[in-house]
N, C-alpha and C positions, 0 to 999 in steps of 0.2 A: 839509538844515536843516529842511525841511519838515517831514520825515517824522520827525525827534527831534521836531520843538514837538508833530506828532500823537500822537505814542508817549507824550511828557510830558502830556499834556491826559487822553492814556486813563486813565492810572493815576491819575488823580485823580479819575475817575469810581468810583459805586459800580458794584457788580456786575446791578445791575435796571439801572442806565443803561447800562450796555455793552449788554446786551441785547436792550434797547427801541432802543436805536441803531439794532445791526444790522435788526431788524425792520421798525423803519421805513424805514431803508435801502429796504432789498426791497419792501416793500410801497408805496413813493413810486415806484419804478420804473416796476414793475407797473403802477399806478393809470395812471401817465403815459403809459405805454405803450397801455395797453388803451383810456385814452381818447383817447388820439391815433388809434386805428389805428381808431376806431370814429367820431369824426367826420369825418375822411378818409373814410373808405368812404361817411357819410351823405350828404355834400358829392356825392360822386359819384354815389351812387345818387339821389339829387334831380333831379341833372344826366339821369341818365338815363331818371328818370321824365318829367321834363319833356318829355326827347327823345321819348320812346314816345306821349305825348299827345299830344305835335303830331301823329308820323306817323300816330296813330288817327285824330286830326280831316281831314288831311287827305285817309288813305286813304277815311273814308265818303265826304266833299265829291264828291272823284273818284270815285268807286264810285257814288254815286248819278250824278252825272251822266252815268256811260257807262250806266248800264240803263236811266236814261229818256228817252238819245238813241236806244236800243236799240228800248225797249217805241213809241217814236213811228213807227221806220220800221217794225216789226211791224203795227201796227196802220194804218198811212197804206193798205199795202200786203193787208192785208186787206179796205180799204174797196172796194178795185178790184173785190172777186170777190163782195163781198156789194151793190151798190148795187141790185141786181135784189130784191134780199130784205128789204123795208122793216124788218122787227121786230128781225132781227137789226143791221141797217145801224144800228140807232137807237140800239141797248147798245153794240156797236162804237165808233158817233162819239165816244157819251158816255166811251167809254174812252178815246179819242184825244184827246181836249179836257182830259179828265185830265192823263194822259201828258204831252200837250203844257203845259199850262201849268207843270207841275211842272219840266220841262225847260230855260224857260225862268228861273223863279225859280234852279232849279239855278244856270244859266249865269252870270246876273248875279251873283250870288253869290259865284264862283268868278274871275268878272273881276273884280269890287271886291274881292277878295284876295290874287290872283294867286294861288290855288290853296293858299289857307290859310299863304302864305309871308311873307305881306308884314307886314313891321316885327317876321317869327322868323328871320333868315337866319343867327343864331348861332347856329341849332340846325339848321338843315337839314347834307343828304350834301351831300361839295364837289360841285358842279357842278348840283346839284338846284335851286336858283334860277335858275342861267342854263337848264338845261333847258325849266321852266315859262316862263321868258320868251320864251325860242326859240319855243313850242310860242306863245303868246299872239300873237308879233310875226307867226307864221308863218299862223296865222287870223283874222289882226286883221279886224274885219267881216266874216269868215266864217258865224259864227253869227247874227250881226245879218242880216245881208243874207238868212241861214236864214226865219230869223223871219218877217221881213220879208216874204217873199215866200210863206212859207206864210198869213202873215196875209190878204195880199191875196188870196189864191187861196183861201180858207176862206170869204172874205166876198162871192167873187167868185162859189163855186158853191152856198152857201149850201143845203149837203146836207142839213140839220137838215126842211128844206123841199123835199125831192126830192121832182119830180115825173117819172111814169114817161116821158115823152115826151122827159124830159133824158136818162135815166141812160145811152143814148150819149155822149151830148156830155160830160158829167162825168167819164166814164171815159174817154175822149179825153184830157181836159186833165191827169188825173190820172195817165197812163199820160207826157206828155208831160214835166209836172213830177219824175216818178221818173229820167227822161234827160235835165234840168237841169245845168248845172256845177255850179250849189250842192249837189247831193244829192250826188253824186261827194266833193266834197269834205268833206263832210259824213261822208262814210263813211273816208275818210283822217282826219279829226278822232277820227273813235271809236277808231279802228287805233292810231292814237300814244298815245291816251289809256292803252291797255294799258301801256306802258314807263315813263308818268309813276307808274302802279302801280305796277308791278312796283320804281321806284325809291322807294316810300314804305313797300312790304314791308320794302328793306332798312334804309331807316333804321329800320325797328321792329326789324327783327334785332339790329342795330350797338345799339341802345338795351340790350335783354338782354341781349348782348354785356358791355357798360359796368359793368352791374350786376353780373354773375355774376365781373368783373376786381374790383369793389369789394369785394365779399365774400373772394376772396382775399385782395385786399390786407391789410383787417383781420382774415382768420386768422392770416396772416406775420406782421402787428404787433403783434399779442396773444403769439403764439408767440413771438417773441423780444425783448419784454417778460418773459416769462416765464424764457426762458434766462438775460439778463440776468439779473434779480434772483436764480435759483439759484445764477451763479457770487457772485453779492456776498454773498447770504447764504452760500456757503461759506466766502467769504474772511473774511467779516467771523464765521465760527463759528473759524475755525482762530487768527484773532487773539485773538480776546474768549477762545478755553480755554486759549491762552498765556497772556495777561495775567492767567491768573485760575490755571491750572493750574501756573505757575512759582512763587508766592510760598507757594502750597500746600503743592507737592514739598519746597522746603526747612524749613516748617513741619513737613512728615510726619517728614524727617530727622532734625528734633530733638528731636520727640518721639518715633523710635527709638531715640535715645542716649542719651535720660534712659530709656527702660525699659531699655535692655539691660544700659547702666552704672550703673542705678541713681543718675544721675547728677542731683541736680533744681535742680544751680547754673547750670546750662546756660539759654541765654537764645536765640530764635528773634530774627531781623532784621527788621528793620519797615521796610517800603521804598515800600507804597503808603498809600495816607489812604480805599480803600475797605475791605468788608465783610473783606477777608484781611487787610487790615493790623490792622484792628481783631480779627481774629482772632488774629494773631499778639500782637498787646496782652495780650489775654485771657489767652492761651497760657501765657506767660510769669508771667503772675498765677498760673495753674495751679499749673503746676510749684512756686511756692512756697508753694502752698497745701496741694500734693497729700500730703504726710506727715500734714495734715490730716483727708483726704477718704478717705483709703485704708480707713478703716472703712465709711465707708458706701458701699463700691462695691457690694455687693452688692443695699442695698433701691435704686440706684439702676438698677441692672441689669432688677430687678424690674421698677422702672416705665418702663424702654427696652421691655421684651418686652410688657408691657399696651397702649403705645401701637405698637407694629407689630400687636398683632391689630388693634387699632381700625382701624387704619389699612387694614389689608387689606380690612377688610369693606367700607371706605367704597368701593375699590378697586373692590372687587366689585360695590358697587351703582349704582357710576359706571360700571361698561361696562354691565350690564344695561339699565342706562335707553340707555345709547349705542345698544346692540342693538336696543331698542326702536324708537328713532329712526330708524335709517339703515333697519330692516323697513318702515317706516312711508313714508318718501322712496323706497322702491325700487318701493311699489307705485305714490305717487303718480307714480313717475316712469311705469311702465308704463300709467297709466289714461291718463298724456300723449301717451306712444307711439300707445296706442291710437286718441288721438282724434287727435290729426293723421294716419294711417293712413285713417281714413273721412275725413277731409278732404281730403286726398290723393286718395282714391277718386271724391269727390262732386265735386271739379272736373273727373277726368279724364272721369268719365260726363255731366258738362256739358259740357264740350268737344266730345263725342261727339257728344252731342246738337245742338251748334252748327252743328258740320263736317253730318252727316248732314242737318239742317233745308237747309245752305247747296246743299249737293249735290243736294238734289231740288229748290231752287227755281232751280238755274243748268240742269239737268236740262230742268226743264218747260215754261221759253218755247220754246227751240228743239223739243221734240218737237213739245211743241201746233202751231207752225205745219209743223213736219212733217206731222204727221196730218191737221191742217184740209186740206191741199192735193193728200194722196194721193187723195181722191175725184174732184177735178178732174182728175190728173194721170192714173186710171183712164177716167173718162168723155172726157178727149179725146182718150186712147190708143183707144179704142175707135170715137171718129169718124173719126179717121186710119183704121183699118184695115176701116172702112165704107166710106171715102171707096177706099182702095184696089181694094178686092175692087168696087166700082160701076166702076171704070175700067177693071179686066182683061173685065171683062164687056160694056161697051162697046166697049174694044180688046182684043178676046182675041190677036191676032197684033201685038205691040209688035214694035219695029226689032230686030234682031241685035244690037247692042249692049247696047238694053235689057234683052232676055231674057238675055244670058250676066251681067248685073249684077244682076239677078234671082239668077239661079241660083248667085251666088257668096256673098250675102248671105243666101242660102236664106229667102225672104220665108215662107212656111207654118210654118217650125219658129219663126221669131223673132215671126211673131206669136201663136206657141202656149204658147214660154217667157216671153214679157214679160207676159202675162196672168198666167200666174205667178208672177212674179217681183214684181206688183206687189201681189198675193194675200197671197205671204210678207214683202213690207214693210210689208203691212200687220198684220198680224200679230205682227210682230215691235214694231211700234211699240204698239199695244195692249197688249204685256208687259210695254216700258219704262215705261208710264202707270200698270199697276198695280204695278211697282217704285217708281216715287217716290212713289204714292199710301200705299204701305206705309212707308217711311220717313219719309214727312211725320206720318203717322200715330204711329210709333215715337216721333218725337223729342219729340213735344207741346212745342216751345218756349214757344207761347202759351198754355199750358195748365197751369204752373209753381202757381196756386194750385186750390182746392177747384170742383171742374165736373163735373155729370152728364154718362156719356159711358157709351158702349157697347162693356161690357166685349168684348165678342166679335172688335171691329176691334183692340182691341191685340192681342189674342190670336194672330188672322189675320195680324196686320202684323209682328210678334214671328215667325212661321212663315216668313213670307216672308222675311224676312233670315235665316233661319237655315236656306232652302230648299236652298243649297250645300253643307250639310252632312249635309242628308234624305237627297238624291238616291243612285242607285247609284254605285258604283266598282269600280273592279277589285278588291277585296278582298271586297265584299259587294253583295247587294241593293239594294234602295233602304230605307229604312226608312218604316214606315205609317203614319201618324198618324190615329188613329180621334176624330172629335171629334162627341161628342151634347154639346147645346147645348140647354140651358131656356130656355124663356121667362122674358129677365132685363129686369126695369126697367132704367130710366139710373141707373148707383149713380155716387153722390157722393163721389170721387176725389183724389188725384192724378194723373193718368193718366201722367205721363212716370215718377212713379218706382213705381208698379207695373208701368206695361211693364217696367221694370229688373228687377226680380222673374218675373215672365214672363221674359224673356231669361236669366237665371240657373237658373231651375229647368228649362228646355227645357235647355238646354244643357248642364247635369247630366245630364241623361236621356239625352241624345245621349252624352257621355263613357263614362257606364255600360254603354250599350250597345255601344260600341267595346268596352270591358276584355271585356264578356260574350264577345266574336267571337276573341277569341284565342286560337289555336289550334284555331280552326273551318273548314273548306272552304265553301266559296262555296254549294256542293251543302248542306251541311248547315245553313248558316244558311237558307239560302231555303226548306228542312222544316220550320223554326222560325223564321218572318221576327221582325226586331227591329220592336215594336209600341211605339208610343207613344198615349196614352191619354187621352182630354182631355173631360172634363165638367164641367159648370154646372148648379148649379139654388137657385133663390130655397127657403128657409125662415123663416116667418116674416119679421123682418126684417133677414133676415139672405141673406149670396150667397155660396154654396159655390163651391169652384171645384177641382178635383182632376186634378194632371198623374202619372199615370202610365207605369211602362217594368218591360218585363218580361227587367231583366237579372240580376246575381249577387243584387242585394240589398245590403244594410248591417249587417256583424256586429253581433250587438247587444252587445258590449264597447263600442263607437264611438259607441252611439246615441245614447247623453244630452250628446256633443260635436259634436253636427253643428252647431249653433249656436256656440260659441265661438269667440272671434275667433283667426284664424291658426291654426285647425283644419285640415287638410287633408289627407287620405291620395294625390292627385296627388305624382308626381314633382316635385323640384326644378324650379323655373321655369315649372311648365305652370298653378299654381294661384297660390294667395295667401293662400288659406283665409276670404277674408273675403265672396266672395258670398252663401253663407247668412245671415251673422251681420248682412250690411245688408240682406238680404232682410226677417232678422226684426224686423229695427228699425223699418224701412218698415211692414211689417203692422201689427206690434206698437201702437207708438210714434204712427205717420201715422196709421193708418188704423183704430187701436184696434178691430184684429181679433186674430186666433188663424191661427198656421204652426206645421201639425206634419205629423210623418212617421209613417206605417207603411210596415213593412218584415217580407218575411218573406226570408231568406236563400236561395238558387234561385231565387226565382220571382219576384223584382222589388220596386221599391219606388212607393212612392206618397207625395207633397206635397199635402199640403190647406189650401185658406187661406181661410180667414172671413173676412168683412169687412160692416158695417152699409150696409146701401143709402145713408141717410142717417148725415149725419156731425152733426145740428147739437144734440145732448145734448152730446154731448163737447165742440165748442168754446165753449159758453154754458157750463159748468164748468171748462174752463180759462181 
């Protein structure tokens, strides 16, 4: 019954309202769809940013407070070894009184929060609040009584005031305080604090997690939003060309049997109140008009074929302009590609740079008091084995016992290798200082706006992270790096994203000269060692800078594209083609200088980049 009153209600419609029906149909669908599935996802990804914030705020809270319970016993514990050495002892304290009060500001902070949780427990990981309370109930007055006791003992020895007659006694009490219960405990506070980390990582995970499920969600909802409305707009085309294509068929019929029979008493059925009904009206008017009309069919004819050329040209000139358009969107779709490509790019070399800053500053407390300690750890190896060789000399005949314990421990060889041994830790730890010094260097975190700085160290720092790929291997040499170096002012920078340019054009040079060694023996490249080439020199006011490699070269068909973004003659996966093209934007653009290449094919290529010492024309015009 429904479905007649529907079928009776179509055919009273005209032909433009069946059609706007179905469309609307579909497009009300859709609409619903896409905006259902789209604030669903917003809902949730709110949720999830919210969640990401907390775990941000919490993980710094906790993250500071483990490095300044950290930097405090570093430093408590360096006071032991400096208190003989006033000038040092006096930057030291002041660093410890830092340290320390930062530590505790930390602390109370984080109790009056409960560790950034308190009044969010609808956003934390399940069990991440009873954790932090665990951990709170478990050191209740641990850190107080910390405090507390360093306070007293800070005011008690009142080192700011050391005089040399104490710094026994001082170092007594302070060798005594480091074998405290508190201090023990204190270091099992720092140990847990690692897992309360380690559980605010994952709520930052589970957050991205949340977000990356919203975005699906709303592609699925959009997607079958979409299905949806194509079955309806199918359904509703195959209905709408019935309703519209039956009353037709039998209007065609009969005016086949009036032309075939000649017949014009013949009358078409009129069955709907839309456009075919009124056609079929018409129709029937026709036919008994047509003994009429039958003269003028031909200048009628006439002006059928006048208005199909018109018609066609407009045809014509409506896809043209279409052509125009969609040329028009496909570029700007590509300039969009483009740019979120370098955006894309410029977070990941932030990141980089984030990770690389965090790594040499987790890096450099623990070496530093490595190194500070190997000189003591050297000089008191060396009074031990003073102290031994004065004893064999006073007892040169020890008991039987001793000597075969002697002789098993081979005292002459272990005190010949541990000299050693402590020669190459040292050493070795000097390597690790100027690795993170070179990284720190690299990443210029703090260095993100305009600062004079000395091109040379990014240079040098840029070398050193790329020194794993210098070195020899079983395939080749080592590769050379020749660098003459002018006397350059401090030019006025960005220093983090021209190291990036530095890192890009070095490492070109490096790829280059891999491709040149293929199909080379070890013997013949080291006849012709792979050179890289690196010079500087001020003009005017202007700062040259030129990395060269003497490998294949750059055909010159390729030249005038080494710039272009997604350029790239590397294999699949190994490039991207876009180091150049930000290289030159950075020059260009930042630093309103000049990147260009010479190249001679055989015999290598060369990178040169201008850049004004001073930047401050350029940004008083922009």
């Amino acid at each position: 019954m429904l479905i007649f009153s529907f079928s009776r209600w179509l055919r009273q419609l005209r032909v433009g309202q069946k059609i706007s029906l179905g469309y609307g149909l579909a497009l009300g669908v859709a609409v619903l769809g896409t905006t259902s599935g789209i604030l669903l996802a917003n809902h949730y990804q709110h949720q999830a940013r919210e969640q990401q914030e907390d775990a941000l705020v919490e993980y710094e809270l906790i993250n500071r407070l483990e490095i300044e319970a950290l930097q405090v016993r570093v430093y408590r514990q360096e006071l032991i070894t400096l208190l003989s050495q006033p000038k040092q002892l006096h930057e030291e304290y002041t660093q410890f009184l830092r340290h320390y009060q930062h530590f505790k500001e930390v602390w109370y902070e984080f109790r009056n929060t409960e560790g950034a949780t308190k009044e969010e427990e609808e956003k934390e990981l399940p069990g991440e609040v009873e954790t932090i309370s665990k951990f709170l109930k478990t050191y209740e007055g641990v850190p107080e009584a910390y405090i507390q006791q360093m306070d007293a003992l800070l005011q008690r020895l009142n080192i700011s005031e050391l005089k040399p007659e104490n710094v026994e006694t001082v170092r007594s009490q302070l060798i005594e305080f480091e074998k405290s219960p508190v201090i023990f405990k204190m270091n099992d506070f720092c140990e847990d604090l690692l897992e309360i980390i380690e559980m605010t990582n994952q709520e930052y995970e589970l957050a991205e997690a949340t977000m990356k499920s919203a975005d699906t969600l709303r592609s699925q909802i959009i997607a079958g939003s979409m299905l949806v409305s194509v079955a309806l707009a199918i359904f509703l085309v195959i209905s709408t060309s019935r309703a519209i294509a039956h009353p037709i068929q039998t209007l065609t019929q009969v005016a086949q049997r009036s032309v075939q029979e000649s017949n014009f008493d013949l009358q078409a059925p009129v069955n709907t109140q839309d456009e075919v009904g009124i056609l079929a009206v018409s129709f029937n008017q026709l036919i008994r008009a047509v003994k009429h009309l039958l003269q003028q069919q031909q200048e009628v004819n006439k002006q059928l074929e006048s208005y199909s050329l018109t018609l066609e040209e407009k045809v014509e000139a409506r896809t043209q302009e279409l052509s125009e358009k969609n040329n028009y969107l496909k570029q700007l779709l590509d300039e969009l590609h483009h740019t979120q490509t370098q955006m894309v790019q410029s977070e990941k070399m932030s990141a980089l740079g984030q990770m690389v800053a965090g790594v040499a500053h987790e890096i450099n407390n623990p070496i530093n008091f490595i190194y500070a300690n190997l000189s003591y750890v050297e000089q008191y190896t060396q009074d031990l084995l003073k102290l031994v060789q004065h004893y064999q000399q006073y007892y040169p005949h020890p008991p039987q016992a001793l000597q075969e314990e002697l002789k098993a421990v081979e005292l002459e060889y272990l005190a010949e290798d541990l000299i050693k041994i402590l020669q190459s830790m040292k050493v070795g730890t000097d390597r690790i200082c100027e690795i993170v010094l070179s990284l720190r260097n690299f990443s210029r975190l703090d260095e993100a706006e305009l600062k004079a700085v000395n091109i040379h160290e990014g240079i040098d720092s840029t070398l050193m992270i790329l020194q794993h790929r210098l070195k020899a291997n079983v395939q080749r040499p080592e590769i050379k790096v020749i660098k003459e170096y002018g006397q350059l002012p401090p030019v006025e920078c960005y220093p983090g994203q021209l190291n990036q340019v530095f890192m890009n054009l070095l490492a070109n040079a490096i790829d280059a000269l891999e491709e040149s060694n293929q199909g080379r023996t070890f013997a013949l490249i080291a006849s012709n060692p792979n050179i890289i080439h690196i010079s500087t020199i001020k003009a005017d006011n202007q700062v040259i800078i030129s990395i060269a490699d003497n490998g294949l070269g750059i055909p010159q068909a390729i030249h005038s594209k080494l710039f272009d973004p997604f350029f790239t003659t590397k294999p699949v996966g190994k490039g991207t083609g876009l180091g150049l093209s930000i290289s030159y934007q950075i020059v260009t653009e930042k630093h309103h200088g000049r990147l260009y290449c010479n190249t001679t094919p055989g015999q290598g290529t060369k990178f040169v980049i201008e850049i004004p010492v001073r930047q401050f024309s350029h940004d008083a015009a922009a």
